[in-house]
C-alpha positions, 0 to 999 in steps of 0.5 A, a space after each residue: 132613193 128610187 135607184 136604191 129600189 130598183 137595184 133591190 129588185 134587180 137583186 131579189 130576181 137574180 137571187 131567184 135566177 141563181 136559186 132557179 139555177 141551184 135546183 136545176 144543177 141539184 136535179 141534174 144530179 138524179 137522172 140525166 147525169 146518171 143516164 148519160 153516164 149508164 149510155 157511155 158504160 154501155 157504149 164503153 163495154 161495146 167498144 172495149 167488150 169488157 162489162 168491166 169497163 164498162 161498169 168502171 167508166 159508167 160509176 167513175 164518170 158518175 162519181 166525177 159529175 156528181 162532185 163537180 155538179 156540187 162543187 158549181 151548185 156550192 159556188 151558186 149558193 154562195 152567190 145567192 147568199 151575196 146578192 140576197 145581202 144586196 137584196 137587204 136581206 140578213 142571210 146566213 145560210 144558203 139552201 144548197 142542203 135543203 135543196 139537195 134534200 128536197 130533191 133526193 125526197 122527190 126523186 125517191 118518191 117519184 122512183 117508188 111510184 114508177 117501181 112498186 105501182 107502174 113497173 115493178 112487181 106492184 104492177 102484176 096486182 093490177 096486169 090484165 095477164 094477172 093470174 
């Protein structure tokens, strides 16, 4: 019996390594795979002296990641509902779009921020250069 438990535990921990590793790859997908891409466009036009080129590897590159990242954090999911089961729990549904969703709405939030208050033109209210 008390291997029972100690398997459950074991589960429950890898459930959260494997819901830990659902976020990261869901947060990946909203700013280093997007920089990394709009660096290689850049690097792209340089070497070919085409803005087009340029903007066509950047947004097909970003494309590309974006459907492999959610194709890996959907295998994910999958493993977490199946080790949540061996965990003892009823679960039916993953957290893939609740994840999702809950990191697009931090994202944007954090983007509102940094573009109206710090940034962008909500920035020259409070400039000492202000008129």
């Amino acid at each position: 019996m008390e291997t029972r438990g100690v398997r459950r535990q074991a589960d429950k921990g890898f459930a959260a390594f494997l819901l830990a590793c659902e976020l990261v790859v869901c947060l990946s997908v909203w700013g280093p795979q997007p920089a990394f891409w709009l660096w290689f466009g850049s690097h792209a036009q340089y070497w070919t002296g085409s803005v087009s080129v340029g903007i066509v590897s950047a947004f097909v590159g970003m494309l590309c990641t974006l459907f492999v990242s959610l194709a890996i954090a959907r295998r994910i999911d999958h493993a977490w509902k199946l080790v949540r089961r061996a965990a003892g729990y009823h679960q039916e549904r993953g957290m893939l779009e609740r994840i999702f969703v809950v990191t697009a709405v931090i994202v944007a939030a954090g983007f509102s921020i940094w573009f109206f208050i710090l940034h962008g033109p909500g920035s020259s209210v409070f400039s000492p250069r202000a008129p």
